[in-house]
C-alpha positions in Angstrom: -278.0 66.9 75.4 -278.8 65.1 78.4 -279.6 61.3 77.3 -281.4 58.8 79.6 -282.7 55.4 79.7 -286.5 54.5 80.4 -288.5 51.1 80.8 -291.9 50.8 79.9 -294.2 52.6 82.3 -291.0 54.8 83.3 -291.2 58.6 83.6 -288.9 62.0 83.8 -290.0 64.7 84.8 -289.2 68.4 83.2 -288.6 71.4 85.3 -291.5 70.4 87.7 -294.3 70.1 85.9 -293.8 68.0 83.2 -294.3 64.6 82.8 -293.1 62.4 80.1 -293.4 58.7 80.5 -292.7 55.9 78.1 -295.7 54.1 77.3 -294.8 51.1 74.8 -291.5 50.0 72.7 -292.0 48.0 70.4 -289.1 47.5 67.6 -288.1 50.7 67.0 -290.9 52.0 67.6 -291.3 54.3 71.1 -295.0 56.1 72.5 -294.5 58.4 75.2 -297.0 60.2 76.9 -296.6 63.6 78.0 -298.4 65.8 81.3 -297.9 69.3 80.5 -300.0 72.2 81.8 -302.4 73.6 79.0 -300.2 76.7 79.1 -296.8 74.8 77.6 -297.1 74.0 74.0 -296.2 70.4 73.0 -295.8 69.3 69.3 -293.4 66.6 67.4 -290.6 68.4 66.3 -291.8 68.0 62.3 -294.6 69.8 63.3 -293.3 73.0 65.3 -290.9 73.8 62.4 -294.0 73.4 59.9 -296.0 75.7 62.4 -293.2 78.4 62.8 -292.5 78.4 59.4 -296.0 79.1 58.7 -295.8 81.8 60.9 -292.9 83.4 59.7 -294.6 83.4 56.2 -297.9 85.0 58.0 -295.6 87.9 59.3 -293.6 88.3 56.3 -296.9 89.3 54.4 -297.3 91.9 57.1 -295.5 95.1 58.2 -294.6 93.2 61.5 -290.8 93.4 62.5 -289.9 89.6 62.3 -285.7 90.2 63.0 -286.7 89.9 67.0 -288.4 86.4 66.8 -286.1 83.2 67.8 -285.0 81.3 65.3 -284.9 77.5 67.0 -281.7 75.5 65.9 -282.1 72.0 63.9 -281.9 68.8 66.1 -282.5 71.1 69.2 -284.2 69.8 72.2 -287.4 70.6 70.5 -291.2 69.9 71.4 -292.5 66.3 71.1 -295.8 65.3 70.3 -299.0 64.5 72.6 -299.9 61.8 70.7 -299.2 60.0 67.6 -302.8 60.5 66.4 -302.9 64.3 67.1 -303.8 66.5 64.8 -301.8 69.7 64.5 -303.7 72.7 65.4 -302.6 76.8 65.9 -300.3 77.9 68.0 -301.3 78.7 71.8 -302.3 82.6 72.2 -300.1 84.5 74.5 
């Protein structure tokens, strides 16, 4: 895991075309805000595992072969939120 340290108003930048920037601190509290193109899915990490485990549930009532699918590991560098008010929503279409 590659740690760093940000200000307020500071950004990285991930593999060229995404933009995460820290917006506030306060306490322990931290907002980022993140640029990504439409086409890269973004979501706190609570809410990816809820969504794939949703999914996995969808394809287990199916006759779907679900052994293929990645199975992402706990504490992994896993999607963030957009936004602390954002609603989860469905998974992008591919």
């Amino acid at each position: 895991m590659l740690v760093l340290s940000r200000r307020e108003g500071q950004s990285i930048v991930i593999g060229g075309n995404v933009v995460v920037t820290v917006v506030s601190v306060r306490g322990d509290h931290v907002r980022l805000g993140i640029e990504a193109p439409r086409s890269v899915a973004v979501h706190r990490q609570e809410v990816a595992v809820a969504i794939e485990s949703a999914n996995r549930e969808a394809l287990a009532s199916s006759d779907v072969d679900t052994s293929s699918l990645p199975i992402p590991a706990a504490g992994a560098d896993g999607p963030a939120g957009r936004t602390a008010s954002a609603q989860p929503g469905p998974p992008p279409s591919r």
